[in-house]
N, C-alpha and C positions, 0 to 999 in steps of 0.2 A: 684756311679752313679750320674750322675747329676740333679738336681731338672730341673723339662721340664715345657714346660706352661701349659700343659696339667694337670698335678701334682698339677698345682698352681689353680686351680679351685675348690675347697671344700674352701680354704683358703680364697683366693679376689674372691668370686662370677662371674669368668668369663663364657664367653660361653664354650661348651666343646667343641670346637671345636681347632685344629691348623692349624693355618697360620701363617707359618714361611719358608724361602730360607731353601730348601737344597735337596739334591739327596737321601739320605738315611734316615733309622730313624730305631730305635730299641722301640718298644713297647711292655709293660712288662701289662697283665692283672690283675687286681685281681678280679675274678669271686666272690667272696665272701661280695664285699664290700657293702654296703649300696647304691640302687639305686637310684640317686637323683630326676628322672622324668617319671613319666611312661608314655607310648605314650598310648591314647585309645584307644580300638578297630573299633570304626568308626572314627579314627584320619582324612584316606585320604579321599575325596570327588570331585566329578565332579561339575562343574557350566554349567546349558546350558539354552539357552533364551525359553520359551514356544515354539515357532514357531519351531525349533530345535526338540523339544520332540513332537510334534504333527507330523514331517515328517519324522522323522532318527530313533525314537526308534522302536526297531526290533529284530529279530534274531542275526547279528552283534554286536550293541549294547551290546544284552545280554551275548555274547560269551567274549568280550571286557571286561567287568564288572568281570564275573566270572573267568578272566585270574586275575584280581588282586584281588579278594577275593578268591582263590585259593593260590595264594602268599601271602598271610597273615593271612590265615585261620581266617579273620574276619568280616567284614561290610565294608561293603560302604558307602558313603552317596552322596545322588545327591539331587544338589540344581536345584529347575524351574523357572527360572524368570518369574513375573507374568506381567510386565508392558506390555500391548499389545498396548499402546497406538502409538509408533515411528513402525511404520508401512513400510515397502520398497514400492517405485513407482511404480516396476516391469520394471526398465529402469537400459540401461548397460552403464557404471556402476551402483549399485541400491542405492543412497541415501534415507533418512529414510523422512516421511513428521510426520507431527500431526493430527494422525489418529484420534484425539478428535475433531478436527476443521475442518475436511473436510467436505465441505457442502453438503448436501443430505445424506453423507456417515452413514453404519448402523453399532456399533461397534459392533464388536460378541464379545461373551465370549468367552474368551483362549480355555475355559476349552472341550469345544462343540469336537473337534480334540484331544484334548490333554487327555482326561479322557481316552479311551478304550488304548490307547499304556500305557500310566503309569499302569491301572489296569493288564496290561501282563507284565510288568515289575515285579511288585511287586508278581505278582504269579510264578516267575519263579528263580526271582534274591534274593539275599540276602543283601536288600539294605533298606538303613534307607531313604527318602524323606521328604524335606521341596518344600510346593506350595505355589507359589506367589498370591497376590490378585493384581488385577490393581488398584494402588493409584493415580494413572498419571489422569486418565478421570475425576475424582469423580466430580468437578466443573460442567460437561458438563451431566454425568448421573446421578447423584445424591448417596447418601449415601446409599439407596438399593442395588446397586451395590455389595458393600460389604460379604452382605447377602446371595446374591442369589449366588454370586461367591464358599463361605463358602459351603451354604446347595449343589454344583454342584457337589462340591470334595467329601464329605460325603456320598451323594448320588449315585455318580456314580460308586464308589470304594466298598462300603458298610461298616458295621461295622468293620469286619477282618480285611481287607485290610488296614483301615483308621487307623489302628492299628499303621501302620507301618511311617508313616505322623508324622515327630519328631516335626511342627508347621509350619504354614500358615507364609509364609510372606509378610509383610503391604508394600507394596510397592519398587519401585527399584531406588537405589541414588538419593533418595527424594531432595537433597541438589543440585543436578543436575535439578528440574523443574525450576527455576525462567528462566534458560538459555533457557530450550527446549521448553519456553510458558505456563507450567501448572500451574503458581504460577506465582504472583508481583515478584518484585526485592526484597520487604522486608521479603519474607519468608525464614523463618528459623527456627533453632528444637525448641524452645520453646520460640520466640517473643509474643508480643502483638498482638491479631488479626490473621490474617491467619497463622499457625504454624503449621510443621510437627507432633509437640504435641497436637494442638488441631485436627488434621487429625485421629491419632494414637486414642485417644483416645472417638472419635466419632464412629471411626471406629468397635472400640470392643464394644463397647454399643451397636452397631446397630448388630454385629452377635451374642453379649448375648452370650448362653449356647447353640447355637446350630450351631452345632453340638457339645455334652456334652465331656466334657474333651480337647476341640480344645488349641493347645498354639502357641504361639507364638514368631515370629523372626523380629526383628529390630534391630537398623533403617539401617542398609544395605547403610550404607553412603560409597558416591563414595572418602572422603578424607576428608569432615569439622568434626570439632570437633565434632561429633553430641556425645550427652546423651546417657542416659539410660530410653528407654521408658517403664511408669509402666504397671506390667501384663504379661511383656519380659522374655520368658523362657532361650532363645537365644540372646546375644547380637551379631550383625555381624557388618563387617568390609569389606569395598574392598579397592581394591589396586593394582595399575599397576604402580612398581617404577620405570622405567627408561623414559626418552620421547620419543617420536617418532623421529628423525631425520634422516636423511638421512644418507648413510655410508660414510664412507671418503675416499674420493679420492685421487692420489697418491699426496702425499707433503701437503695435506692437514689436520690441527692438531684442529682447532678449528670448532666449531657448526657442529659435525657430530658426528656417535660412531664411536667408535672403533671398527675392526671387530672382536678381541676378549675381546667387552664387557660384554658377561656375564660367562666369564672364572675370571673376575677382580673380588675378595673380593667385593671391593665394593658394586656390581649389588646383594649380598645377606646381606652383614651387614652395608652396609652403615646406616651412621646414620637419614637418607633423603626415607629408604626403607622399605617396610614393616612389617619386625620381630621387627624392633627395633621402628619402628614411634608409635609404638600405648599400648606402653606398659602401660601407665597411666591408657586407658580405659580398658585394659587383669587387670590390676589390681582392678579396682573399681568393674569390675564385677565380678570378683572372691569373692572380699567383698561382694557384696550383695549377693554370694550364687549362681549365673547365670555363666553355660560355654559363652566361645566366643570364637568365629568362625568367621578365615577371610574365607566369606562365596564366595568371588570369586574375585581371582588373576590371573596374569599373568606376564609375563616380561618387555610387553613395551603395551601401549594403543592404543586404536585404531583399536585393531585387528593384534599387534606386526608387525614387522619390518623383510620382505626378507633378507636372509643373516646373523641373526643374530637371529630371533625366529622359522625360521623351520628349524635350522643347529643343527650339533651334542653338538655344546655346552652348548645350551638351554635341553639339558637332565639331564648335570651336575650339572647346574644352578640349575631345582628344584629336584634332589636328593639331594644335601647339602641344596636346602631353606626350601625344608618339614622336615627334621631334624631341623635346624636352629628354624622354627616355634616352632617343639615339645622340643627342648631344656629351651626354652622360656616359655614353661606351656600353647600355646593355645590348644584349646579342640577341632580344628580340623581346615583342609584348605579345599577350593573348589575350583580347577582350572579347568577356564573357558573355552572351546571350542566352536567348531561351524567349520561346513563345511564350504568352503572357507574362511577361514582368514590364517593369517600366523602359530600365537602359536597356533596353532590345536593338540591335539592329536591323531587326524586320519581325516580322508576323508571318505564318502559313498558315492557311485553311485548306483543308481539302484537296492537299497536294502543288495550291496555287498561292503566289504569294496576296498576302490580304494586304499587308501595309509594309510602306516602308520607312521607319523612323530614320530622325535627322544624323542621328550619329552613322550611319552608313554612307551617308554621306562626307562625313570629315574622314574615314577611311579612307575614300576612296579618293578624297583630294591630299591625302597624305601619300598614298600610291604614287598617284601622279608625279608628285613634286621629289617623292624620296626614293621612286624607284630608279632603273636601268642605270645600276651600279653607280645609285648619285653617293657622293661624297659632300660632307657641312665644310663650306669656306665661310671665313670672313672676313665682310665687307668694309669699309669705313662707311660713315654718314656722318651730314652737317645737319644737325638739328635747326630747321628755318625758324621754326616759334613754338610756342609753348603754353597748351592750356592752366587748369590749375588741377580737375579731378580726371583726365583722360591719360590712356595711356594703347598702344598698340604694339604687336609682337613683328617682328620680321626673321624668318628663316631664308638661310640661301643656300644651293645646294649646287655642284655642276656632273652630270653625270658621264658613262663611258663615250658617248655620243658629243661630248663637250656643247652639251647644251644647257644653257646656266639657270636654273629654277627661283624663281623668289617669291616666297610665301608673305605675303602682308594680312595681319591676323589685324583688323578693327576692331577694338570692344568696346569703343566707347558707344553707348546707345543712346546719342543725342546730337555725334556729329559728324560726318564722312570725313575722311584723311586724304588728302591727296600726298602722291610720294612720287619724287623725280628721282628714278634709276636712272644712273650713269655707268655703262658696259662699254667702252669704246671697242671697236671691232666687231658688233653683234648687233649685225643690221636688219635681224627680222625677229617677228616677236608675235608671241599669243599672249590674249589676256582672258581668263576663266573666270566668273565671278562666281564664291558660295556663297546662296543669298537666300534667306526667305522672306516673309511678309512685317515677322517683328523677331526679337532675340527670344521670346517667349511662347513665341505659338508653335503649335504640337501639332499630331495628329487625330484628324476630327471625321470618324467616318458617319454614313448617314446612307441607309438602305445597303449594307454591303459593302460602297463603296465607300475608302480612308484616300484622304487626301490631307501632307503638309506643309502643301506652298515650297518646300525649300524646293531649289535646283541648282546645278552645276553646270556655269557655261548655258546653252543651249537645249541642255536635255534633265529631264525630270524622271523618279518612279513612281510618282501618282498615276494611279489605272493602270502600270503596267502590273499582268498575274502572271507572266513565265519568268521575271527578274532582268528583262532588259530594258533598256533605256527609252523612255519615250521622246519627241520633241516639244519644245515647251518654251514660249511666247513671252521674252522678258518682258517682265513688267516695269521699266520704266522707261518714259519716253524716249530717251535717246539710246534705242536697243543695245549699242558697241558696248554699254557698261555693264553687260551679261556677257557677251564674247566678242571678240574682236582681234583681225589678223591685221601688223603691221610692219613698218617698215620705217628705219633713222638709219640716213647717212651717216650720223654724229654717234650713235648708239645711244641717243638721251632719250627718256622713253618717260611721262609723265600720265599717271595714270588716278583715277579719283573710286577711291573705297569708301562705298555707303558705309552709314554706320552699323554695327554690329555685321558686321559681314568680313569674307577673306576673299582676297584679289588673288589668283596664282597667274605668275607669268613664263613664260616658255620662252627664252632669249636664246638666237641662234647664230650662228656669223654667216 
């Protein structure tokens, strides 16, 4: 058999992942071997702005939540931004103004709307929460702020509840005020004079021990270098790696994406993108003993990119990047949403869900395959043959249950893969297909009703409006290659991945 790349990762420290041309591939397991990474159990998380959680958390919401902590039999964790200061005009389109500088204006606390839905959240859901403090005004209301923000959460939640609050976080891409007015130009994490450091650490002096046991998360940098602020239980991280540009037109090759850029390697391990840009600071704070948490991502800034962040291939995209992350040792991601923008993971209207975009989808097949205390092994494989521009990803995981997970990510979008797993001992098996109609189609509503073709396995969220799963009629002839329950005496198990699509399988003994 041939040594594969995959083989070669205990050896040269690679990722575990394969990207490599070809149509086929034979993957041989050893369920036995030393697991090199374990994923946590509050690994995946949501990011949403305050304003978000004070009008959309609800029934929905909580349906939404317990579809992927049902797929992982584990935690969630939802991050709340706390900066209320970039405030909308209430004009269409709505630009954001500086809600610290408007004159006469009265800032409220976030927290006034946002306390009673987080407190039904936490009584219902199974979810870990970090709450933002506004760091953005502090110049304009002064350092009491802080305080009273603190004692609002504590107070409003009660002790129980405040249980559940993994730590307050200082502020939102601090490193982003000198742009948006809340800071000189000289501010930065720990200069002379005005500094995110000397902010940080005003900040905790002035909430003290109250609320008793409170911790905390920073610095939540939008991309500068920032530190490690002291007192930090959490170190976090943002990160939106691609730009925004416009798409490209026909014959058109330069300053645009490509329309499948986040099918390209690249858009996940480039060396310019998330998993890989911040490994210096994953490592110092592992040294000092602190998890890190890129505490809120997405594919492209801005609020992503038509055509390329609400299409099916922005599913794939973070199925292979939240692997990618846990392959890597972070101690968990938070991707970002919010009604109207592009990378959304859903839509509500009127209390009821209106759509649900494809990346909700690759969550929730990352749940699956990464939850119930899975751990990343690796496999060998014999590469059978070999295209020239194709390439696909394979993740393997086996979790407390000892039942062995294989993610097979297809991106080539011109040819299905077929892959022979070899598990000897693991004589029963599910096969899940994430599929939709092309790597590029979106959601397309019409009188009310959104519908985007993707499904998982046997069930779809087109037409559903309370966030559960509906049933949903594979579309291609030979049904099995949507779901299928099986069974090898040999534990050889050969299974065929349309193109642009992921196969997840559920190997049992």
């Amino acid at each position: 058999m041939k040594t594969s790349a995959l083989a070669l990762v205990a050896v040269l420290g690679l990722p575990a992942y394969l990207a490599y041309a070809q149509t086929s591939d034979t993957l041989t397991i050893n369920p036995t071997a030393t697991p090199y990474q374990a994923i946590p159990s509050d690994f995946a998380g949501i990011s949403i702005d305050h304003n978000e959680g004070a009008t959309e958390l609800g029934p929905v919401y909580y349906q939404l939540f317990n579809n992927l902590i049902n797929a992982s039999g584990s935690t969630m964790f939802l991050r709340i931004e706390g900066d209320g200061a970039m405030a909308p005009n209430n004009t269409s389109p709505a630009p954001y103004y500086n809600n610290c500088k408007t004159a006469g204006g009265t800032l409220q606390q976030p927290q006034s709307a946002l306390i009673p839905p987080v407190k039904i959240l936490l009584q219902n859901v199974n979810v870990k929460v970090t709450l933002g403090i506004d760091m953005a005004c502090a110049q304009v209301t002064g350092m009491n702020w802080a305080k009273a923000e603190a004692l609002a959460y504590y107070n409003g939640l009660g002790y129980t509840l405040y249980q559940k609050v993994a730590a307050l976080e200082l502020g939102n891409e601090p490193d982003n005020y000198p742009s948006q007015g809340f800071r000189d130009s000289h501010y930065t994490f720990s200069g002379a004079g005005d500094s995110y450091l000397s902010d940080w650490n005003t900040w905790i002096q002035n909430i003290g021990n109250t609320p008793s046991g409170v911790k905390y998360m920073g610095p939540s940098a939008a991309g500068s270098s920032y530190g490690i602020p002291p007192g930090a239980t959490i170190v976090s991280q943002h990160n939106y790696p691609l730009p925004k540009l416009p798409l490209c037109a026909d014959g058109q090759t330069v300053g645009c994406d490509a329309v499948d850029l986040l099918l390209q390697d690249s858009s996940v391990r480039g060396k310019d993108v998330g998993p890989m840009l911040y490994q210096t600071h994953l490592a110092n704070a592992h040294a000092a003993g602190l998890k890190y948490r890129m505490a809120e991502f997405n594919d492209i800034g801005g609020g992503g990119e038509p055509g390329l962040s609400d299409t099916f291939q922005s599913a794939l995209w973070l199925l292979d990047t939240e692997f990618e992350y846990a392959s890597l040792g972070y101690d968990g991601t938070n991707i970002h949403t919010g009604n109207y923008v592009d990378y959304s993971l859903w839509e509500i209207k009127n209390t009821k869900l209106y759509s649900t975009y494809p990346k909700y989808y690759g969550l929730l097949a990352f749940q699956m395959a990464g939850g119930h205390g899975a751990k990343l092994i690796q496999p060998t494989s014999d590469v059978k043959s070999q295209g020239s521009n194709t390439y696909f990803v394979d993740w393997v995981t086996i979790d407390s249950n000892k039942h062995v997970h294989v993610v097979i990510i297809n991106k080539d979008e011109n040819n299905d893969e077929t892959t022979t797993v070899n598990l000897p001992g693991y004589n029963n098996g599910t096969a899940t297909l994430l599929g939709a109609p092309a790597f590029n189609s979106g959601v397309v509503c019409n009188n009310g009703v959104c519908t985007s073709g993707v499904f998982i396995g046997p069930n779809t969220f087109d037409g559903s409006t309370d966030g559960n799963p509906l049933y949903y009629t594979c579309p291609y002839a030979q049904s099995t290659q949507c779901y299928e329950s099986f069974t090898s005496a040999k534990g050889t198990y050969t299974v065929n991945v349309p193109k642009a699509t992921a196969m997840l399988l559920d190997l049992s003994q």
